[in-house]
C-alpha positions, -999 to +999 in steps of 0.1 A: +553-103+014+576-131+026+565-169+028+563-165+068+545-134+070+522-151+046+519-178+067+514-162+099+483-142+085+471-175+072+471-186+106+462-157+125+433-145+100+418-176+077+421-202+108+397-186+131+376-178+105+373-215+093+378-224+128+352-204+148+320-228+146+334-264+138+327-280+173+299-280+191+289-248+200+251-243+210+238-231+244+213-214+264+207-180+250+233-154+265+222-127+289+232-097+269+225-062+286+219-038+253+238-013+275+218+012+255+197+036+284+164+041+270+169+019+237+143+005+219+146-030+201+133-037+168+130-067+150+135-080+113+136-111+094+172-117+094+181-094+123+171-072+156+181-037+161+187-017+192+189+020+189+190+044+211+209+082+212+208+116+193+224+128+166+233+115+128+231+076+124+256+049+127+249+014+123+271-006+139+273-045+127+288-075+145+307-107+129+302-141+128+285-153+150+289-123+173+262-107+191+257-065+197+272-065+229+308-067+209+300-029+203+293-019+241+317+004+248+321+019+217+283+024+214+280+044+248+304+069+239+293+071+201+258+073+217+270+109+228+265+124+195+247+097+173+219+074+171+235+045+174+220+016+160+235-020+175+225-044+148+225-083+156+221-117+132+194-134+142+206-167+158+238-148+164+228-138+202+213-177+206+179-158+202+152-172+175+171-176+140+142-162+121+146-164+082+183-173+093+177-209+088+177-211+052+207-198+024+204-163+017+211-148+052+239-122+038+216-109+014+186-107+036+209-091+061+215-063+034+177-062+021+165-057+060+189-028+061+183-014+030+140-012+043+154-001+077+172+032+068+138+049+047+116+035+075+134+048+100+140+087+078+179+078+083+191+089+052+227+081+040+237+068+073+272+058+083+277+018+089+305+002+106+308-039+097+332-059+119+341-096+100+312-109+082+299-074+089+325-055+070+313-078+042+284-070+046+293-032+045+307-038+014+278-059-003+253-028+010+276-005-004+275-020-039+242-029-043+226+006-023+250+030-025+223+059-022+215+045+013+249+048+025+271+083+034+304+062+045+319+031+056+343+019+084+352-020+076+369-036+109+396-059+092+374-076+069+384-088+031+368-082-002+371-118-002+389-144+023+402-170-001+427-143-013+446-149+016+455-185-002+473-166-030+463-144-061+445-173-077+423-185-053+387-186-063+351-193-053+350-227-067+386-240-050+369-230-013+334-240-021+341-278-014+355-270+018+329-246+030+297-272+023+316-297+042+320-269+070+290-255+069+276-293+072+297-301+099+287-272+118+247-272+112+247-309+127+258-298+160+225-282+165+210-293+199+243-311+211+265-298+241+286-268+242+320-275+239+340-252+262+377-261+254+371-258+214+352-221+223+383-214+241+407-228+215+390-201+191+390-173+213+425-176+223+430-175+180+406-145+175+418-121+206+452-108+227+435-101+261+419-125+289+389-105+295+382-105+251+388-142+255+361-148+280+335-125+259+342-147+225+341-181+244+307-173+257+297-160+221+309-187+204+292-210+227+258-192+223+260-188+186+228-210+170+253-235+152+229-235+123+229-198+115+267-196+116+276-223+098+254-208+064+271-174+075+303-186+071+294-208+042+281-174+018+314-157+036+337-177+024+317-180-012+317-144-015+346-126-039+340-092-042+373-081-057+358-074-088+335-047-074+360-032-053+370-003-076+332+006-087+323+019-046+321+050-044+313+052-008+344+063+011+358+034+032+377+032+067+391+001+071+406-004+106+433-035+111+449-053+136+488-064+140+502-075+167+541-102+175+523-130+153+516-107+121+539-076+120+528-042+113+543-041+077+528-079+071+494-063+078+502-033+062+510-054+027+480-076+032+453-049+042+462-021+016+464-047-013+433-060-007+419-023-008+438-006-036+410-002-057+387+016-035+387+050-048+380+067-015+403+044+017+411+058+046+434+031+068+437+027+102+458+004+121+457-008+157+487-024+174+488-053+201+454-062+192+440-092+169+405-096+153+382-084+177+399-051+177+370-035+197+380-058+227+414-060+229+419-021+222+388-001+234+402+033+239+423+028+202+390+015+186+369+037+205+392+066+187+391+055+152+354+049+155+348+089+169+369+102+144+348+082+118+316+092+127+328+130+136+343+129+102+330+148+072 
């Protein structure tokens, strides 16, 4: 990969990750429709679950500090033939943070799915992570990998700090990510900041009408919850335990004029190469809320997913 297409996935990817929750960024809880006809809402310690649908499972989980809704569309149609279950942080949606309000939230996150899937008879279902999601897909797939019949990751790294160079660890981003996650918790109860949510949005999507949904996201996000998020984001590495899952992986990525197809192509594939079982997907014109900027494309890759054998 060459210094600039390094660059530009520096910028495009690890600056609106960093980027997405250091203003002020706390509101009045967003209206959020479930979109899910006849869906039924159940609540956890670390997160809320709408399901609704017939057929075999998916569980579909949003990023930092995303709500449910990012999955809309997708989830109507996958609703078709699956039980589609729209999974949400708590604090995420500007709802009650829960047990989110203390360290631990990535691991309660996998804990409360790991007592969802018996309770609700689900078997080995198939989960779809977008962000922190896809991270958390990966954590669920390591430490329960009985629970789990496959995985889609929507452009999501084993670990972000590798995007820094082949050396970067846990301890050179730690620093930075207390500061972070400091900065962001104090915002609490201050202002939404409209022109920083938009600064993000315009990092994180392509497409005016994606823009508007991750401003208003962004701005509804409790700031405390997503700054710990990001904090145990950024501190986990899971490149070590990449080649022991066994659970196939999809990993779907964006490119678009800022990072080049074969930029992305070097970047996603080498994080991946240990994986034993990848499939990979790749969705032009679109940036890191794929879903949004490219339904019908994402919509595609996520039916073919689920379909799959």
């Amino acid at each position: 990969m060459t210094p600039a297409n390094k660059a530009r996935l520096i910028a495009a990817i690890a600056f609106p990750l960093l980027l997405l929750n250091v203003a002020p960024a706390h509101a009045a809880p967003a209206q959020q429709a479930l979109d899910m006809t006849g869906g039924t809402l159940l609540r956890m310690d670390h997160i809320s679950v709408a399901f609704s649908g017939r057929g075999s499972p998916v569980i579909l989980i949003p990023g930092l500090s995303s709500p449910r809704a990012v999955y809309d569309a997708a989830a109507l149609e996958l609703g078709k033939k699956h039980t589609v279950y729209l999974v949400e942080v708590n604090g995420f949606g500007g709802g009650d943070p829960g047990a989110n309000l203390k360290p631990g939230i990535l691991d309660g996150v996998v804990a409360d799915l790991s007592a969802l899937i018996p309770a609700e008879k689900l078997g080995q279902p198939a989960i779809v992570g977008h962000s922190l999601g896809g991270l958390v897909g990966l954590m669920f797939a390591k430490a329960h990998p009985d629970q789990i019949g496959k995985l889609m990751v929507v452009d999501s790294l084993p670990f972000y700090g590798m995007l820094f160079g082949p050396t970067a660890t846990v301890a050179m981003v730690e620093p930075r990510g207390k500061a972070m996650r400091d900065q962001i918790a104090a915002t609490y109860g201050q202002p939404a900041n409209p022109v920083s949510a938009e600064a993000v949005a315009n990092q994180l999507a392509l497409k005016p009408d994606s823009r508007a949904k991750v401003k208003a996201w962004v701005m509804a996000a409790d700031p405390r919850v997503s700054g710990e998020a990001m904090y145990e984001d950024l501190t986990t590495d899971l490149r070590p335990d990449m080649a022991a899952i066994r659970t196939p992986v999809t990993l779907v990525y964006p490119w678009n004029a800022g990072v080049p197809k074969p930029a992305a192509d070097g970047m996603y594939k080498g994080a991946y190469a240990a994986v034993p079982n990848m499939t990979f997907v790749d969705v032009g014109d679109s940036a890191h809320f794929v879903m949004l900027d490219q339904p019908a494309a994402f919509a595609a890759a996520l039916t073919a997913f689920a379909d799959g054998k």
